[in-house]
C-alpha atoms as one frame of an Amber mdcrd trajectory, in Angstrom:
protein
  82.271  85.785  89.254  80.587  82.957  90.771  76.892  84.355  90.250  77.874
  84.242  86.458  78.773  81.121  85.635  75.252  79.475  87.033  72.511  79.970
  84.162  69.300  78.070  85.018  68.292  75.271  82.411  66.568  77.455  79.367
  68.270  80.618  80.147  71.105  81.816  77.633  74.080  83.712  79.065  73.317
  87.277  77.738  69.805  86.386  79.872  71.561  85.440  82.734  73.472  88.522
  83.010  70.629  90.669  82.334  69.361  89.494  85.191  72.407  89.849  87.198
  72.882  93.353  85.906  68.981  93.682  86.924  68.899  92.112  90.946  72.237
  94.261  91.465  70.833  96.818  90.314  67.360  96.404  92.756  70.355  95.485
  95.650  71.714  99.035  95.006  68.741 100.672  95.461  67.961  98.574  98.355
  71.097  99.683  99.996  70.200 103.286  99.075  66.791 103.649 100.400  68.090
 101.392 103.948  65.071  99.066 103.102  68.745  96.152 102.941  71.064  96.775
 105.567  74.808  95.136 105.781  76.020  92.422 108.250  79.579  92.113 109.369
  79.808  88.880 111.155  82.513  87.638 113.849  84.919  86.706 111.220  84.662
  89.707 108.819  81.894  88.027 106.487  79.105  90.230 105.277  75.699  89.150
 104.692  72.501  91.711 103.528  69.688  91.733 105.882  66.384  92.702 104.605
  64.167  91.096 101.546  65.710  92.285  98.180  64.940  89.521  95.058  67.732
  88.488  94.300  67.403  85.907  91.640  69.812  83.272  92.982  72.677  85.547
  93.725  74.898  84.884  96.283  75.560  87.783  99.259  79.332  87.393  98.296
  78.782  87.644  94.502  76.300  90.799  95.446  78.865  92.417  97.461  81.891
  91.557  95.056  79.622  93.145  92.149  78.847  96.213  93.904  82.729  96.704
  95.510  83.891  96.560  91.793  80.824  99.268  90.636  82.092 101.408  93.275
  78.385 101.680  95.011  78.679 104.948  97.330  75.196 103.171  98.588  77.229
  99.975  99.724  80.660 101.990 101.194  78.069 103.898 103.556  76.257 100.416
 104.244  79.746  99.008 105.278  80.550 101.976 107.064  77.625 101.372 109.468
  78.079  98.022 109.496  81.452  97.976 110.290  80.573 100.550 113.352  77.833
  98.454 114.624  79.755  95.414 114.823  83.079  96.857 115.952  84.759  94.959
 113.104  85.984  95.802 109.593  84.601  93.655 106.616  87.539  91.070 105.778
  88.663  90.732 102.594  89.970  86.984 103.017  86.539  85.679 104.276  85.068
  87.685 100.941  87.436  85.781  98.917  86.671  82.729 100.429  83.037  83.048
 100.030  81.949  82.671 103.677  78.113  83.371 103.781  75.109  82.957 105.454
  71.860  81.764 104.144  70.117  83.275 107.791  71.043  86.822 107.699  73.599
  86.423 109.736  72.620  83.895 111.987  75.141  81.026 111.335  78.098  81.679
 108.902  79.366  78.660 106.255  82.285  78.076 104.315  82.400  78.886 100.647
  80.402  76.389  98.159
């Protein structure tokens, strides 16, 4: 995934995913204990709202990560989400990358 393949200067791969493995793991947790809530926006993007640290991961590669993990803390996120917003969470506009770097209050393009 995307989140992967960026290592900061100094920082060895195994490192990198350690920490991956690590801000994932906080983002679960997060989700869990509803102190991170799920976004859908108008076109099906999701973005997390709330302060998690997430040690330059993207809300797409977070998502991705946890989708694949099969996070029962993330399908009940969605599920509210999704409710709230009257939309589902689009699987094109995940692919695509479409994020926010406002919680939700503009929506970009993949980068």
């Amino acid at each position: 995934m995307a989140c992967d393949f960026r290592i900061p200067a100094g920082m060895t791969p195994v490192t990198r995913k350690k920490q991956i493995d690590s801000a994932i793991d906080r983002l679960n947790k997060a989700l869990a204990a509803g102190e991170v809530k799920v976004k859908v926006g108008s076109t099906g993007a999701v973005v997390f709202t709330g302060t998690w640290q997430r040690d330059g991961i993207s809300d797409t590669c977070a998502y991705r990560k946890l989708l694949v993990a099969g996070s029962s803390a993330l399908r009940m996120a969605v599920a509210r989400a999704e409710a709230m917003a009257g939309r589902k969470v689009d699987p094109k506009m995940i692919a695509a990358g479409v994020h926010s770097h406002d919680q939700g209050g503009t929506w970009h393009k993949g980068h």
